[in-house]
C-alpha positions as CSV (number, residue, x, y, z in Angstrom):
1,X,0.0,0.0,0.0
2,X,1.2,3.4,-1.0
3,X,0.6,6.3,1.6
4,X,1.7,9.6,0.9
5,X,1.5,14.1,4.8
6,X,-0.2,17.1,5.7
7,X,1.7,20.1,3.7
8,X,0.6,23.5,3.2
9,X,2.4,25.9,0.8
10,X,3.2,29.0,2.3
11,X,-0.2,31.1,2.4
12,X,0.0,34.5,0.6
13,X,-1.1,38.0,1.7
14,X,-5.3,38.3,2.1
15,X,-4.9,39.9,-1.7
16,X,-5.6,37.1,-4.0
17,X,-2.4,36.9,-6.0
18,X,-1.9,34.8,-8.8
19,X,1.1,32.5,-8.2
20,X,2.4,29.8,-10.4
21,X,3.3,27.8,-7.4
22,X,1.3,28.5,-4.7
23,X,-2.3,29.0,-4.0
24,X,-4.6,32.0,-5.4
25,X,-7.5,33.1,-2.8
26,X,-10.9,34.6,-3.8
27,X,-13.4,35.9,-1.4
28,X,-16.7,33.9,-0.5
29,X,-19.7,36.2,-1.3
30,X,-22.8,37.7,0.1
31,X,-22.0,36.8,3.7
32,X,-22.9,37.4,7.2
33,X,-21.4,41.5,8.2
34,X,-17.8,40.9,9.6
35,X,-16.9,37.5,7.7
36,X,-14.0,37.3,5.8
37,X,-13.5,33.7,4.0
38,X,-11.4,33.2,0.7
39,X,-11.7,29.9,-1.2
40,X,-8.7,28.9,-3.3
41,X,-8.9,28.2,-6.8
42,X,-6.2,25.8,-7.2
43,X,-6.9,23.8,-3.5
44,X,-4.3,21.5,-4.3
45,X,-1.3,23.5,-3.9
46,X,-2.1,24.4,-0.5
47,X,-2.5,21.1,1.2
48,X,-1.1,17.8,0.2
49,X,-1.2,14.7,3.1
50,X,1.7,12.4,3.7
51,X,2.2,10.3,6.7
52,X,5.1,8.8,8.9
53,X,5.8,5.5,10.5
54,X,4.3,5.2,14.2
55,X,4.6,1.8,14.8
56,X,3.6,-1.5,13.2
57,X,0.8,-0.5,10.8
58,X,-0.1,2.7,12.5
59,X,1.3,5.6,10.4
60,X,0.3,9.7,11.5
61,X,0.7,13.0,10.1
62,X,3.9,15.0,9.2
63,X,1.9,18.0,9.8
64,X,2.4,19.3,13.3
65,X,0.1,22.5,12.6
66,X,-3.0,20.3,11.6
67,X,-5.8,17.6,11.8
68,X,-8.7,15.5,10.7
69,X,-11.5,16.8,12.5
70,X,-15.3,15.6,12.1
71,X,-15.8,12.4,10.0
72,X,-14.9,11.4,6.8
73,X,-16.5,10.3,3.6
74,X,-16.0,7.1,1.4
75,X,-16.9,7.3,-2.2
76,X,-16.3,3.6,-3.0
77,X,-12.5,4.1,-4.3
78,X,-11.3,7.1,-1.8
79,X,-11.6,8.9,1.7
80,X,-12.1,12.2,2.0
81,X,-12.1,13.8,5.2
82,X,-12.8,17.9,6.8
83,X,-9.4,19.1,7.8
84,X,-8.3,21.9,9.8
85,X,-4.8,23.6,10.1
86,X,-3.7,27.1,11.8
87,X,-1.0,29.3,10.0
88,X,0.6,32.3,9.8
89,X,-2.6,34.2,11.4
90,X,-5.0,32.2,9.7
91,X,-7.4,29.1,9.7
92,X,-6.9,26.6,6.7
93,X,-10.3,24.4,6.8
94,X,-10.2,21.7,3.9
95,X,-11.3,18.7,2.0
96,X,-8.8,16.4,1.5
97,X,-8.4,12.9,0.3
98,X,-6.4,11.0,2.8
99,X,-4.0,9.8,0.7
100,X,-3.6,12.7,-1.5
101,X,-4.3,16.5,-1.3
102,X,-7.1,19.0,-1.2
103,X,-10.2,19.3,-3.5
104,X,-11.3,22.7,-1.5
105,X,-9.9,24.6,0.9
106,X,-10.9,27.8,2.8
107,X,-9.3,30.2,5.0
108,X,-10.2,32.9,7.5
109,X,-7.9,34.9,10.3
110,X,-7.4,33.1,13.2
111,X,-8.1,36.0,16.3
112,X,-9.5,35.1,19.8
113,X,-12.2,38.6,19.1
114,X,-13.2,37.0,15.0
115,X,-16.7,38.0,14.7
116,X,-16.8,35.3,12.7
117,X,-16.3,31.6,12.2
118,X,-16.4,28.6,10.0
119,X,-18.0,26.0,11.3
120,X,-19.7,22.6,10.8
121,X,-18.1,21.4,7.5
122,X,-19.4,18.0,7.3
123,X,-19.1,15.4,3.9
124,X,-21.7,13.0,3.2
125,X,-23.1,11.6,-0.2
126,X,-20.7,12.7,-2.7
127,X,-21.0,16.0,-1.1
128,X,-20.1,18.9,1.1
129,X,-21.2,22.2,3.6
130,X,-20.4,24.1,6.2
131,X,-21.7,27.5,7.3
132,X,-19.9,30.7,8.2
133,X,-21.6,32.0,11.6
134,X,-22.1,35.3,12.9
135,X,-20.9,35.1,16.6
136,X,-23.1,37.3,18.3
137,X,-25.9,36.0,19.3
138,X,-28.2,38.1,17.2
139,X,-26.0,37.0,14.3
140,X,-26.5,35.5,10.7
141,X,-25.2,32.2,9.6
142,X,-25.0,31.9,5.7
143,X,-25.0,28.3,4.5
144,X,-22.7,26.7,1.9
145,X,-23.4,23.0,-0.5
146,X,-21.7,21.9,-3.6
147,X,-21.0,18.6,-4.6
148,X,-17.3,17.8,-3.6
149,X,-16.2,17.7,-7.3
150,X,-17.5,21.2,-7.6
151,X,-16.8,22.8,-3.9
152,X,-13.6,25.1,-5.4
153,X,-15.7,26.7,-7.4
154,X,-18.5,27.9,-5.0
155,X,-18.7,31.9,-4.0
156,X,-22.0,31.9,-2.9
157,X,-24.4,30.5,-0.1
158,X,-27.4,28.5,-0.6
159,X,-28.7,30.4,1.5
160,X,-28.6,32.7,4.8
161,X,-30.5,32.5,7.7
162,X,-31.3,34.5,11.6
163,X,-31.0,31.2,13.5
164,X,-27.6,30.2,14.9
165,X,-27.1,26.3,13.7
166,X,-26.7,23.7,15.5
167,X,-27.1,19.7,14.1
168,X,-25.7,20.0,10.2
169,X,-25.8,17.0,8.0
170,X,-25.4,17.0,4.0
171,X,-26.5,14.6,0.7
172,X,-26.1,15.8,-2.6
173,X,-29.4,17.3,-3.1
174,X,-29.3,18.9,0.4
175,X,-28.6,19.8,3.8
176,X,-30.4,19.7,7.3
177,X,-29.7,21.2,10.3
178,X,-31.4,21.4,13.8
179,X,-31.0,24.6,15.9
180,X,-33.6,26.7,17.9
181,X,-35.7,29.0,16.8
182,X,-38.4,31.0,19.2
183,X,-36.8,28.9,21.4
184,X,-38.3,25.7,20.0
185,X,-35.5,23.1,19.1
186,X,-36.5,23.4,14.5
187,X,-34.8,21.1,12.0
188,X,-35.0,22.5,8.4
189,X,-34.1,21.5,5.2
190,X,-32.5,23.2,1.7
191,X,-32.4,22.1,-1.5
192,X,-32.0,25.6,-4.2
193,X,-35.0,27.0,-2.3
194,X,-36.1,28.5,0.8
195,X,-34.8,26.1,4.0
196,X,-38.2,24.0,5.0
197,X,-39.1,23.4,8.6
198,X,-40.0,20.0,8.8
199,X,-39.6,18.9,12.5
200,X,-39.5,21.0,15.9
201,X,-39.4,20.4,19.3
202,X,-37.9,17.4,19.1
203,X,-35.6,16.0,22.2
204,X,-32.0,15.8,22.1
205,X,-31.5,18.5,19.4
206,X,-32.0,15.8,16.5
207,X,-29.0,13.8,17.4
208,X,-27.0,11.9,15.3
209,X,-28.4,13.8,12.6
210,X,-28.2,11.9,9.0
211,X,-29.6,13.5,5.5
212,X,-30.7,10.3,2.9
213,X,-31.4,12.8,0.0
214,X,-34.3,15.3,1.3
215,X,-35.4,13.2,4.1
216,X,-33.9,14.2,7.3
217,X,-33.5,10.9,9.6
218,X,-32.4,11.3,13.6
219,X,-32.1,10.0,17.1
220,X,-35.3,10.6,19.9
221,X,-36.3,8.7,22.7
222,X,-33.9,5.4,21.6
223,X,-36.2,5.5,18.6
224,X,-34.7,6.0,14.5
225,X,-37.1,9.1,13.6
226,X,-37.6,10.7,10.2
227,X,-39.0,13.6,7.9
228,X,-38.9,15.9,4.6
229,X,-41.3,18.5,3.7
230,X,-43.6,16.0,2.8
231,X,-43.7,14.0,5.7
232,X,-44.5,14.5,9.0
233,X,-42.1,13.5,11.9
234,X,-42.7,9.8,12.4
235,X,-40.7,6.9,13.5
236,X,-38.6,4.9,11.0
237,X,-37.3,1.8,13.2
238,X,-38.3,1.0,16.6
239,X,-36.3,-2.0,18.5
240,X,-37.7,-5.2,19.3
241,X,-38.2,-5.0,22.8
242,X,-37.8,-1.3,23.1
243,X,-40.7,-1.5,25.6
244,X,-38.2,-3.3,27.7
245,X,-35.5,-0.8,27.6
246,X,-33.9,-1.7,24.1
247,X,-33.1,1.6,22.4
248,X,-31.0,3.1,19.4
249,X,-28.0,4.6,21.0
250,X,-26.4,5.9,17.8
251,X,-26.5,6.0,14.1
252,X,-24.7,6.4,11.2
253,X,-25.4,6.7,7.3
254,X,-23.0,7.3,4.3
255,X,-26.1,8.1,1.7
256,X,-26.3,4.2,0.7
257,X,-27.0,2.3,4.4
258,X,-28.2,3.0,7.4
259,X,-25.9,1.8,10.6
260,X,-27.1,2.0,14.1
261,X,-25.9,0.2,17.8
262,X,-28.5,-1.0,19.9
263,X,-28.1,-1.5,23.4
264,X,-30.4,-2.9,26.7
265,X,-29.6,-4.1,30.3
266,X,-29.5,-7.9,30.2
267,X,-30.5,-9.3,33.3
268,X,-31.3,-13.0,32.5
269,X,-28.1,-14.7,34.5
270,X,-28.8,-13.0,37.1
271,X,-25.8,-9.8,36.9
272,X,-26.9,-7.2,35.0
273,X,-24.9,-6.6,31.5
274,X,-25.2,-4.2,28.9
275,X,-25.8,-5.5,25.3
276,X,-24.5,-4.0,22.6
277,X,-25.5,-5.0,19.0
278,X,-24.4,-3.5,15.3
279,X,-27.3,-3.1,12.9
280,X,-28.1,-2.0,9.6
281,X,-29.8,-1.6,6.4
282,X,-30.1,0.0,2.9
283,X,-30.8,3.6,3.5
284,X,-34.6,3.8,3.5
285,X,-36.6,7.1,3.8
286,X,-39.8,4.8,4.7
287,X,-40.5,2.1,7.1
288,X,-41.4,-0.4,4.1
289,X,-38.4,0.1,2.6
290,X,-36.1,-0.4,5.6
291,X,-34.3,-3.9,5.6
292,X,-33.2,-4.3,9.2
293,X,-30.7,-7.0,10.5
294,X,-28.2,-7.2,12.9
295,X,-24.5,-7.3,11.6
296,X,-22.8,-8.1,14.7
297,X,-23.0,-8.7,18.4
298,X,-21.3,-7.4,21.7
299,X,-20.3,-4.7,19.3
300,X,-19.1,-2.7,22.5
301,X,-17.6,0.9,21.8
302,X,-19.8,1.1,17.7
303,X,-21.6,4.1,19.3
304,X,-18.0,6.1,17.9
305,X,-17.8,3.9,14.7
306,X,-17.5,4.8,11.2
307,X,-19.1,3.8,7.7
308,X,-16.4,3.3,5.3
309,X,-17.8,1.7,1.9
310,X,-19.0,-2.2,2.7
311,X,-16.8,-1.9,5.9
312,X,-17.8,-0.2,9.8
313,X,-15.0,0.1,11.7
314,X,-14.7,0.5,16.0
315,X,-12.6,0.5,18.9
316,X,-13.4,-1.7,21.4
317,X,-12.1,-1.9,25.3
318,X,-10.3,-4.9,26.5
319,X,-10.3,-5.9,30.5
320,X,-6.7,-5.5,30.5
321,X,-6.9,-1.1,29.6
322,X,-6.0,-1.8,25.7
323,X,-8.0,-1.8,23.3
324,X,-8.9,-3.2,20.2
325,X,-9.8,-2.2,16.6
326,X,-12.7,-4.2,14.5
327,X,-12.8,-4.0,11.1
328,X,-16.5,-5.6,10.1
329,X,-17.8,-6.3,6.6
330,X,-20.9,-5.0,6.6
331,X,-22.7,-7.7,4.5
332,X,-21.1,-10.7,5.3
333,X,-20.7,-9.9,9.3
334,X,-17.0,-10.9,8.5
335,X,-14.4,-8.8,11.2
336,X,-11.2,-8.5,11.5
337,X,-9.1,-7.3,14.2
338,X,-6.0,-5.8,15.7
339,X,-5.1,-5.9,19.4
340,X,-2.9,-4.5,22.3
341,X,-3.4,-0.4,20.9
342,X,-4.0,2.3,23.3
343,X,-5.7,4.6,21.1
344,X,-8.7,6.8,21.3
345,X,-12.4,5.3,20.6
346,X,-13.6,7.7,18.5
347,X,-13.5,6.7,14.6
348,X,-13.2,9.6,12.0
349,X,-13.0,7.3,8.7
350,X,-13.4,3.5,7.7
351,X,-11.9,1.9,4.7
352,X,-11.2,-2.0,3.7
353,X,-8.5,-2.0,5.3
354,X,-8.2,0.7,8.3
355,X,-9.6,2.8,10.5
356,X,-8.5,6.5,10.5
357,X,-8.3,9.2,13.7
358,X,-7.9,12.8,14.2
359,X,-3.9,12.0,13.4
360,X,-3.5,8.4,12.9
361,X,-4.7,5.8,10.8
362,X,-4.3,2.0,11.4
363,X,-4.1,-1.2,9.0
364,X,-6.3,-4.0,9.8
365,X,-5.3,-6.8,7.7
């Protein structure tokens, strides 16, 4: 396998200056009062990703100034994942393939008194937002969406809105976010027109928040919950036994399936143990066309898992402090695993072969 680090070329005055080697900036349009955001026109020359040894299999990033940080996307042949790095007065955020360099790439000044930030960038379905957010509280947050193949080219926001934003997830044809509004917990969604309220009030802010084209799907009361702006908030998948304390505990989609963890208090030999199971199923905006089966058992620590193609991957404890990484196939049930790491649980990015953190990434043959 062939892995390449984190570089970025040496950023340029706020001036967009055309350079044959380094990057030209252009500023984003039509945004909130006191943003300032430049996109670059030619994102590859300001990040490129290469990695160093750390250890059998584990490799991590050369850049010192930088990081993964929100989860990744799998298109079938490569990972792309949100990326942030601080320099020279200024925040880099980025999309960038993991084993390659940047497809967009934004920056703003890095000050402790900005009144204003970018935020949220999230990738899902071929596709990617993020907002630029006011941060007063009376503030505007102006909303950005562009397929990835096209997010260098963007200027302007799909939209802009009064409401600070708080849940943000993104398909191709959309986005959907949760925040409050009239103090009422809202979630809308946006195609090209005006941003649709479709839910409110609901508990837990929408959590786990997924977008299967305009159908907004989310956590509530250990129940999978959905709706668009033609359906009504109703629930999608209710546990077996969920009258007995069985309940969703976290979900995941990549656009094509539909993950979740289920978990319940076990009482039946007497000690009282927490089940945890893997699930999933083709990503279904209706309870007829949800396929539901369960992938994998004591699946212990898959609340911080990650889609990755036909693969989830996980971290879970061991009762000697380490823990262990499973790599599961997620139509066969196959896993494969690597043992004795102290790592973190949470999973950024899946692939066939490895699991990728905020600065590491480990082989699971």
């Amino acid at each position: 396998m062939r892995f390449s680090s984190v570089v970025l070329a040496p950023l340029l005055g706020w001036a967009a200056i055309a350079c044959s080697d380094g990057p030209t900036w252009e500023p984003l349009e039509d945004l909130p009062a006191g943003c300032q955001i430049e996109s670059a026109t030619n994102p590859e020359s300001v990040i490129q990703v290469e990695w160093e040894t750390c250890g059998e299999g584990c490799l991590e990033l050369t850049d010192r100034d930088g990081s993964i940080i929100g989860p990744g996307y799998h298109d079938g042949e490569r990972v792309h994942v949100p990326y942030l790095r601080r320099h020279g007065g200024a925040m880099i955020f980025a999309v960038v393939a993991v084993d390659g360099e940047a497809v967009a790439a934004w920056r703003v000044p890095d000050s402790d008194d900005a009144s204003c930030t970018l935020s949220e960038l999230r990738l899902g379905d071929g596709a990617v937002a993020f907002v630029a957010q006011e941060t007063s509280p009376s503030g505007s947050t102006a909303v950005f969406h562009s397929l990835l193949s096209q997010a260098s080219q963007v200027r302007r926001p799909l939209m802009v809105v009064e409401d600070p934003i708080g849940r943000f997830a993104v398909s191709a044809e959309a986005v959907a976010f949760g925040g409050w509004h009239d103090g009422v917990a809202s979630l809308h969604i946006a195609t090209d027109r005006a941003p649709t309220l479709v839910a409110e009030g609901g508990e837990g802010l929408f959590a786990d928040l997924q977008l299967l084209d305009e159908t907004g799907v989310w956590l509530e009361d250990g129940l999978i919950r959905y709706a668009s702006s033609d359906q009504p908030p109703a629930v999608l998948y209710e546990p077996d036994g969920a009258t007995d304390g069985r309940r969703v505990s976290s979900l995941r989609s990549d656009g094509r399936r539909l993950v979740w963890t289920e978990r319940w208090a076990d009482s039946g030999s007497g000690d009282t143990v927490f089940r945890h199971e893997l699930w999933a199923s083709v990503a279904a905006a209706s309870p007829d066309e949800l396929s539901p089966r369960p992938v994998a058992s004591n699946a212990v620590g898959a609340d911080a898992g990650e889609i990755g193609g036909e693969h989830f991957g996980y971290v879970t404890p061991e009762l000697d402090g380490t823990q262990t990484i499973v790599l599961l196939h997620l139509e066969t049930g196959e896993s494969r695993r690597r043992m004795g790491f102290h790592i973190d649980h949470q999973v950024l990015w899946t692939s066939e072969h490895e699991i990728g953190q905020v600065r590491q990434r480990f082989e699971v043959p």
